[in-house]
VONUFI-696632 format. One line per 10 residues: number of its first residue (from 1); their letters; for each residue x, y negated, z of N, C-alpha, C. Coordinates in steps of 0.02 Angstrom, whole numbers, plus 50000, padded with zeros to 5 digits. Each point is the difference from the previous one (the first is absolute). Layout:
# VONUFI-696632
NUM) a) X,Y,Z,X,Y,Z,X,Y,Z  ...
***
This chain:
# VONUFI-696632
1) xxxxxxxxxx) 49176,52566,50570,50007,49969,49934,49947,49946,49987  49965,49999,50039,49920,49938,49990,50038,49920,49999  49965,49983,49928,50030,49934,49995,50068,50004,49945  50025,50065,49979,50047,49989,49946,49976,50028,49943  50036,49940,49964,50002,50044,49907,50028,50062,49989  49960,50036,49988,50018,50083,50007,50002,50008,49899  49961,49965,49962,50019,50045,49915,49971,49918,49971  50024,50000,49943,49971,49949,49937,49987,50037,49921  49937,49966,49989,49968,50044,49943,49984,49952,49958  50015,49994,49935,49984,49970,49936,49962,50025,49957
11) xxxxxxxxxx) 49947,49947,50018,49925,50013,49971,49998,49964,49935  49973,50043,49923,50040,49966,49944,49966,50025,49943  49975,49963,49947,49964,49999,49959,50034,50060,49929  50083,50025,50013,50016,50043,49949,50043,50031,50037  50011,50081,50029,50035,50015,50064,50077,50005,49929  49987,50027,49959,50051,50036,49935,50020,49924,50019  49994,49973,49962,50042,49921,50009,50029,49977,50057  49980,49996,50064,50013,49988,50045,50067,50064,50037  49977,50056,49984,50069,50026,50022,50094,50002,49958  49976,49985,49933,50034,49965,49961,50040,49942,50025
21) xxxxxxxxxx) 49969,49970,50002,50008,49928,50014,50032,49978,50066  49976,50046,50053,50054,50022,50075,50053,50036,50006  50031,50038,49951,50023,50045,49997,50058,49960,49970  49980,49943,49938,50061,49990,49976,50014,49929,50043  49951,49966,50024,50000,49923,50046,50028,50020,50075  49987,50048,50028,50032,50018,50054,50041,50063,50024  49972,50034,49952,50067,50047,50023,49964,50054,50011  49923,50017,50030,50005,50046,50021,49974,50072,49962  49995,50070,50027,49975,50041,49967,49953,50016,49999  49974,50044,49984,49908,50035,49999,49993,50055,50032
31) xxxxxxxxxx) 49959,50024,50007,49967,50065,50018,49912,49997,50017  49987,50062,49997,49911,49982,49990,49993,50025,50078  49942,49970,50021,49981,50014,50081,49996,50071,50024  49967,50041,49940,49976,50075,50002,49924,49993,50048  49988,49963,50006,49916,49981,50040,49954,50026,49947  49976,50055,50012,49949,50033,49931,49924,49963,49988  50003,50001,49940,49957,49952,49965,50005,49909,50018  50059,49978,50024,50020,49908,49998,50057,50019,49951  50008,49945,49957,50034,49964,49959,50047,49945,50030  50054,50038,50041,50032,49947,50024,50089,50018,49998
41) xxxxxxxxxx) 50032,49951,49985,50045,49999,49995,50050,49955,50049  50059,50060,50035,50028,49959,50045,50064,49978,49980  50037,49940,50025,50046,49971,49966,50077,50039,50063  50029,49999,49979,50068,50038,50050,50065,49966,49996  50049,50015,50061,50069,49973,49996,50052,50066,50042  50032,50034,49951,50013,50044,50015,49951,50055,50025  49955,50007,49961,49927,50056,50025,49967,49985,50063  50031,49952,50010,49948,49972,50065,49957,49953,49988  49927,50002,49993,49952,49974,49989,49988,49908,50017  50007,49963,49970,49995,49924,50041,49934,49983,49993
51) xxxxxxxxxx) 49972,50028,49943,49918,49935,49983,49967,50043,49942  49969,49991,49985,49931,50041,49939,49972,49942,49944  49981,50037,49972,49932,49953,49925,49979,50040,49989  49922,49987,49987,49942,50016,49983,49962,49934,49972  49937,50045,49959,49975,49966,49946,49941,49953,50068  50003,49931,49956,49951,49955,50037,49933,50040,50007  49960,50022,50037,49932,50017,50005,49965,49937,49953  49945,50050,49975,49961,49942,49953,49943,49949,50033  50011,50051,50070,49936,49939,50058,50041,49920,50009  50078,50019,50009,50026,49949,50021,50030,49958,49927
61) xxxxxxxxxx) 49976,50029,49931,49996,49952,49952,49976,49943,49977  49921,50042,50029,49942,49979,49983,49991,49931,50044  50043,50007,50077,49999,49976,50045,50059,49925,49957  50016,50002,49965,50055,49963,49966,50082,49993,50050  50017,50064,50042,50029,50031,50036,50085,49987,49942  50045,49974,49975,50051,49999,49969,50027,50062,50020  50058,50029,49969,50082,50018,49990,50018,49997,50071  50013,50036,50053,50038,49962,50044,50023,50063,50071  50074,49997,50007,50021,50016,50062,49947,49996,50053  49989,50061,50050,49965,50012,50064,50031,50030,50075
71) xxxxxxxxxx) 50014,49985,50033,50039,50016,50049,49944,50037,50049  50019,50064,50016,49982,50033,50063,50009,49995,50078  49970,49978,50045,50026,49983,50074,49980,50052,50028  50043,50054,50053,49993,50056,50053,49913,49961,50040  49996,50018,50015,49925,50012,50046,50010,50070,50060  49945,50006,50045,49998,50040,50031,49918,50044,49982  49984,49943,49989,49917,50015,49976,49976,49960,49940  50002,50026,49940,49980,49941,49953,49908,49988,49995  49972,50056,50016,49933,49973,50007,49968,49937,50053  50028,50008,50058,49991,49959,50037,50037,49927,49995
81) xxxxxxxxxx) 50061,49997,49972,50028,49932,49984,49992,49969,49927  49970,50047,49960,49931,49972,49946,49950,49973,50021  49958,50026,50059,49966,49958,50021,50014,49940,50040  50062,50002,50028,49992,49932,50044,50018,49964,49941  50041,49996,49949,50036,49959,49942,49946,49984,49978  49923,50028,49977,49951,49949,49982,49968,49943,50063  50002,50031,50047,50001,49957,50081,50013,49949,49974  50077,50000,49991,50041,49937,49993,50030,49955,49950  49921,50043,49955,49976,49932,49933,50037,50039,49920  50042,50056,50023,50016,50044,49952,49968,50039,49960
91) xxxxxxxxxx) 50007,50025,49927,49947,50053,49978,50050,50071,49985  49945,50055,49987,50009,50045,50003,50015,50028,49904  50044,49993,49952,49988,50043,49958,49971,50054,49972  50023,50038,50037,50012,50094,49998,49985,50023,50070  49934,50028,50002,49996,50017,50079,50058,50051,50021  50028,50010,50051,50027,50046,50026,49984,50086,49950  50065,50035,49984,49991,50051,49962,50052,50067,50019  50002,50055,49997,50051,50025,50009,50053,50031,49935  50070,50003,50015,50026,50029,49964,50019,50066,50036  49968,50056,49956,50008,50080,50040,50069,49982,49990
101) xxxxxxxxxx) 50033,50027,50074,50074,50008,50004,50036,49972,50025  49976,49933,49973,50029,49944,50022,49975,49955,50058  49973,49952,49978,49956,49973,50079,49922,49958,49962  49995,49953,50037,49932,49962,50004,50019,49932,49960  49974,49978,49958,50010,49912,49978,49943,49959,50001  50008,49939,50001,49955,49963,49976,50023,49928,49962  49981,49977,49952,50027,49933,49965,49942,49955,50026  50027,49919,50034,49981,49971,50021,50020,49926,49953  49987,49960,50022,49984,49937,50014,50015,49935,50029  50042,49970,50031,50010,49949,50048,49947,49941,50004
111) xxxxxxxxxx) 49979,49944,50043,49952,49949,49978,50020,49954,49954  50063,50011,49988,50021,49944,49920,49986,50051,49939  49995,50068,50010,49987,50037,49917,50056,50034,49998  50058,50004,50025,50075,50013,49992,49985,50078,50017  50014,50061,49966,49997,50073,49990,50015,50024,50040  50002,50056,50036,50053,50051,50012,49967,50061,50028  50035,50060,50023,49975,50053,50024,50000,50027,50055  49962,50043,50026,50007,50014,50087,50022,50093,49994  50058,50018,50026,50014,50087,49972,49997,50008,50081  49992,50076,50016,50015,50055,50055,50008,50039,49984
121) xxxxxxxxxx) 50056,50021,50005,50021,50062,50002,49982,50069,50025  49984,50067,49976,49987,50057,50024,50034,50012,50057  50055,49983,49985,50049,50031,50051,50079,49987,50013  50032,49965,50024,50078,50016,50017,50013,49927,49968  50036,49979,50014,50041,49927,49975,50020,50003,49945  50013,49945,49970,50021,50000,49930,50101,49996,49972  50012,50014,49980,50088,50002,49983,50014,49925,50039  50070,50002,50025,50016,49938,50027,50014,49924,49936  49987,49968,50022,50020,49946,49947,50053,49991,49976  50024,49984,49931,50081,50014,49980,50043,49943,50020
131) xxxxxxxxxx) 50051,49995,50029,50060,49944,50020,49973,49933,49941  49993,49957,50051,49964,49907,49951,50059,50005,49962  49977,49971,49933,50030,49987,49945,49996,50067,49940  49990,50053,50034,50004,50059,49935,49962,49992,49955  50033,50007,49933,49966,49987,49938,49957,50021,49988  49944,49989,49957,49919,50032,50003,49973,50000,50053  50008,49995,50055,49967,49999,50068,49962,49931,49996  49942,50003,50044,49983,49928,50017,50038,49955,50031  50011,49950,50006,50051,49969,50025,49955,49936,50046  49938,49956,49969,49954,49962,50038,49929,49991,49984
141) xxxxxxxxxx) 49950,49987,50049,49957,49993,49969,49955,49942,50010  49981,49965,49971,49961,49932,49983,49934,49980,49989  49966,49968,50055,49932,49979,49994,49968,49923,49956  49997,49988,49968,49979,49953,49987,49930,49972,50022  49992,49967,50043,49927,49996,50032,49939,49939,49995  49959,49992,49997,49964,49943,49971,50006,49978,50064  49997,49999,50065,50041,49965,50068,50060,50023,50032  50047,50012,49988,50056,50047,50033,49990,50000,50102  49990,49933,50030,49963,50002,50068,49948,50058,50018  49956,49992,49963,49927,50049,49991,50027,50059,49976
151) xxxxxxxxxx) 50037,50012,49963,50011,50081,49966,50044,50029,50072  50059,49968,50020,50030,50046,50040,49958,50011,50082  49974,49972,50021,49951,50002,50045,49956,50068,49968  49978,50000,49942,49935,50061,49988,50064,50054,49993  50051,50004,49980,50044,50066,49997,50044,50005,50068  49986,49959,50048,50036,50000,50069,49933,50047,50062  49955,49971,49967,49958,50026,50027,49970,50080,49981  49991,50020,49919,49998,50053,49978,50058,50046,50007  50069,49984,50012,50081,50067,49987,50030,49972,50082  49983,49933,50018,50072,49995,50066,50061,49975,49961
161) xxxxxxxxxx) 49993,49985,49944,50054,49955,49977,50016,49933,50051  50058,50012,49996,50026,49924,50049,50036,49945,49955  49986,49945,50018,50039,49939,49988,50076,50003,50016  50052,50010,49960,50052,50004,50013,50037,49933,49983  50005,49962,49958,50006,49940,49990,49992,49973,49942  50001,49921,49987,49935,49934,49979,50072,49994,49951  49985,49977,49939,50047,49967,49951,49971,49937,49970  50028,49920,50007,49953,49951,49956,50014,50006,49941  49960,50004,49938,50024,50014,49928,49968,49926,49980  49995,49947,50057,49988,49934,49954,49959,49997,49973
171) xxxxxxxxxx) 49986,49987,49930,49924,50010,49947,49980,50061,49994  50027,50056,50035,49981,50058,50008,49992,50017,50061  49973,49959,50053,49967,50020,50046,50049,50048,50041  49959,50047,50064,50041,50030,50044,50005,50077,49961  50047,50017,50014,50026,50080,50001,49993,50052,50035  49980,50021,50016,49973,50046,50078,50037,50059,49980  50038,50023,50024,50046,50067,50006,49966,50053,50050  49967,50039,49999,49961,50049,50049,50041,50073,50007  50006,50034,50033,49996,50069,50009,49974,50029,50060  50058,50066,50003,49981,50061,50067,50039,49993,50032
181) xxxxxxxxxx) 49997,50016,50068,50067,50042,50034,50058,49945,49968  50008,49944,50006,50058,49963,49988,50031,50003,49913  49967,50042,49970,50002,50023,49942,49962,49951,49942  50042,49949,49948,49965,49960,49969,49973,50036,49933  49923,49985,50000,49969,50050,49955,49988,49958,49913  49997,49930,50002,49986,49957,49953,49971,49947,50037  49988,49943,49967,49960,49937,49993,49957,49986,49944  49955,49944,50046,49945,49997,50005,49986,49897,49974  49995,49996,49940,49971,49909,50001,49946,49996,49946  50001,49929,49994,49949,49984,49972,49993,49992,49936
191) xxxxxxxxxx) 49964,50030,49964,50038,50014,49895,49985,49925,49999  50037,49997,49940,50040,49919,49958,49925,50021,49941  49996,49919,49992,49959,50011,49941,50009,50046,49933  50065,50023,49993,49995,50023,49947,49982,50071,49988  49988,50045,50073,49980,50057,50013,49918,49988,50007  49956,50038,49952,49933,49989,49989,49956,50015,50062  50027,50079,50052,49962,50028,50019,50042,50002,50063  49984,50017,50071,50045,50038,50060,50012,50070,49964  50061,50011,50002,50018,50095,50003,50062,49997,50037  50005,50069,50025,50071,50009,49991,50046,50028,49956
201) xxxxxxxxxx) 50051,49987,50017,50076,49999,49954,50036,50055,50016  50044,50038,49979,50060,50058,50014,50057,49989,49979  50058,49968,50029,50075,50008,49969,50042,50074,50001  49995,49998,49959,50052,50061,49980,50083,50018,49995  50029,50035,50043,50057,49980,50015,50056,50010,49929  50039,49964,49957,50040,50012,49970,50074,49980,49991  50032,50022,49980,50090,49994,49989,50011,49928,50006  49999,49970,49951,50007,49923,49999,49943,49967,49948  49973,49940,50010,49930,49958,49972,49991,50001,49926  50093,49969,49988,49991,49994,49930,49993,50053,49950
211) xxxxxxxxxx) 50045,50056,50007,49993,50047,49950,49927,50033,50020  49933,50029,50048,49958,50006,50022,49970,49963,49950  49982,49951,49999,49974,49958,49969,49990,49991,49927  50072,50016,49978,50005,50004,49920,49965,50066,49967  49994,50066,50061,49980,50065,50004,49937,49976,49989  49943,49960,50058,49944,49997,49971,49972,49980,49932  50042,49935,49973,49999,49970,49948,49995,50049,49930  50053,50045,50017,50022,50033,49952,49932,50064,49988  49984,50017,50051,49919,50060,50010,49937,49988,50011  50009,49904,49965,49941,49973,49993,49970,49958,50036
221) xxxxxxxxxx) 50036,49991,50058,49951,49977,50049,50025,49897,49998  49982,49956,50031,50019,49952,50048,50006,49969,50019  50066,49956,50019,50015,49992,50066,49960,49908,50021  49983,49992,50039,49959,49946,49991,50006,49967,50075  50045,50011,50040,50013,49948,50040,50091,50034,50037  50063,49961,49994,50028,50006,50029,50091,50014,49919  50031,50014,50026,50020,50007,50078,50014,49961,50035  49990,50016,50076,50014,49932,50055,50028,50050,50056  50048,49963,50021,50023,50031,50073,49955,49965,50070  49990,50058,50046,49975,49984,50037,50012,50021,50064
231) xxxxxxxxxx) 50013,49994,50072,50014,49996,50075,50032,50096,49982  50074,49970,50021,50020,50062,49994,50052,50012,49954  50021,49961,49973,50030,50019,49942,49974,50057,49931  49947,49976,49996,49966,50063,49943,49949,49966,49973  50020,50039,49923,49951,49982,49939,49951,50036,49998  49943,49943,49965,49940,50025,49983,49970,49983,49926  49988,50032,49970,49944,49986,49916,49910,50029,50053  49970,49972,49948,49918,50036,50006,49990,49997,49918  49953,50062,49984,49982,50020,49938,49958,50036,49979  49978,49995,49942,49948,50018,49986,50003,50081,49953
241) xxxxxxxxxx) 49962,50052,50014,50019,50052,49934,49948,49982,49949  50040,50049,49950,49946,49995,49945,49917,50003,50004  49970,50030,50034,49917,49999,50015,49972,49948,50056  50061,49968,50037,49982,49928,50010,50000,49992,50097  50030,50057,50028,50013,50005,50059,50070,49982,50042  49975,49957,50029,50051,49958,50037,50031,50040,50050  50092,49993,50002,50051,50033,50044,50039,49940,49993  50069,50023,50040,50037,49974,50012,50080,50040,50027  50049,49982,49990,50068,50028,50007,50040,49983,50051  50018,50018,50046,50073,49978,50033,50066,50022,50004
251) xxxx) 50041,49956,50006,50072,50034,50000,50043,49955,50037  50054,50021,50024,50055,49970,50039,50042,49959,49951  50024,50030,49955,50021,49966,49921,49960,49962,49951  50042,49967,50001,49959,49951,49911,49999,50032,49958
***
């Protein structure tokens, strides 16, 4: 599993609001982790677990840390590929920690600032991934990078992500499509001025764009770039929720 998005967690300044606000913008359900003494809440599709929220830590407030989606990557060893990731100009958040039960994490860093987390597992593989396109499922995931050249090189070198193929987006620079095993995992370019910071992005798989969309509108949230079709025949919105954390939607339908 080293090198894949294994969970996504929404880190968020009001969790009550935020599960609200997913529940009626995407569809999905609730349930609490049962992890004794964390405050965390996991989001579900058909009781099968896709992603979590929890309250922003106040280190990473203080840190002026926003609202924002975090993606987990499999590891084999997260202590040791914490350390090479500062090696290779990356920082360390959250040193390496355990979850009894569960496995080992650590929240990192990239050398542009762009978030994310390093998990291992206790034990045994994780559920298989659901057939592309299922609703609430992840569907892609998106780097925005202060060099997109430089970023996929430091995550080619940190997971074994491969170059699968180059897209010209013109005034938007190249597209880098990466995965595993022949398996396309997301892309990788260079943020447009109007994105402040490098992060990454999560599309979320839904029915069709437009009514999705009117869903967020309607539970508060949005929508602030799209819709646009893109390679493939499929739509995309990106959006914002109410506490100010950036997602995004896909669908086969308008």
């Amino acid at each position: 599993m080293q090198g894949r998005f294994i969970w996504y967690e929404l880190m968020t300044t009001d969790t009550d609001a935020a599960t609200d606000f997913y529940r009626g913008g995407i569809g999905w359900e609730t349930q609490d982790s049962g992890v004794v003494g964390m405050n965390y809440t996991m989001f579900t599709v058909a009781g099968r677990p896709v992603s979590g929220t929890m309250e922003l830590p106040q280190t990473a407030r203080s840190m002026g840390m926003p609202p924002q989606w975090l993606g987990y990557i499999a590891v084999d060893d997260v202590d040791t590929l914490a350390a090479d990731i500062v090696i290779a100009g990356g920082v360390v958040h959250r040193a390496a920690a355990d979850i009894p039960g569960i496995g080992r994490f650590a929240i990192v860093g990239d050398p542009d600032g762009a978030t994310f987390a390093l998990f291992q597992a206790d034990g045994g593989d994780p559920p298989p991934e659901a057939p592309m396109g299922t609703p609430g499922h992840i569907g892609w995931r998106e780097l925005y990078a202060e060099n997109a050249e430089g970023a996929f090189a430091f995550y080619r070198q940190a997971f074994g992500w491969q170059l699968h193929r180059e897209m010209d987006m013109k005034d938007g620079g190249v597209y880098r499509i990466f995965g595993l095993d022949g398996q396309d995992l997301g892309g990788i370019m260079t943020r447009p001025p109007s994105m402040r910071y490098p992060l990454w992005t999560f599309y979320f798989n839904v029915d069709a764009i437009d009514a999705a969309s009117e869903r967020v509108r309607a539970a508060g949230g949005q929508v602030v770039f799209g819709p646009m079709e893109v390679p493939g025949n499929i739509w995309i919105v990106q959006c914002v929720d109410p506490q100010g954390a950036l997602f995004a939607l896909t669908a086969a339908r308008r």
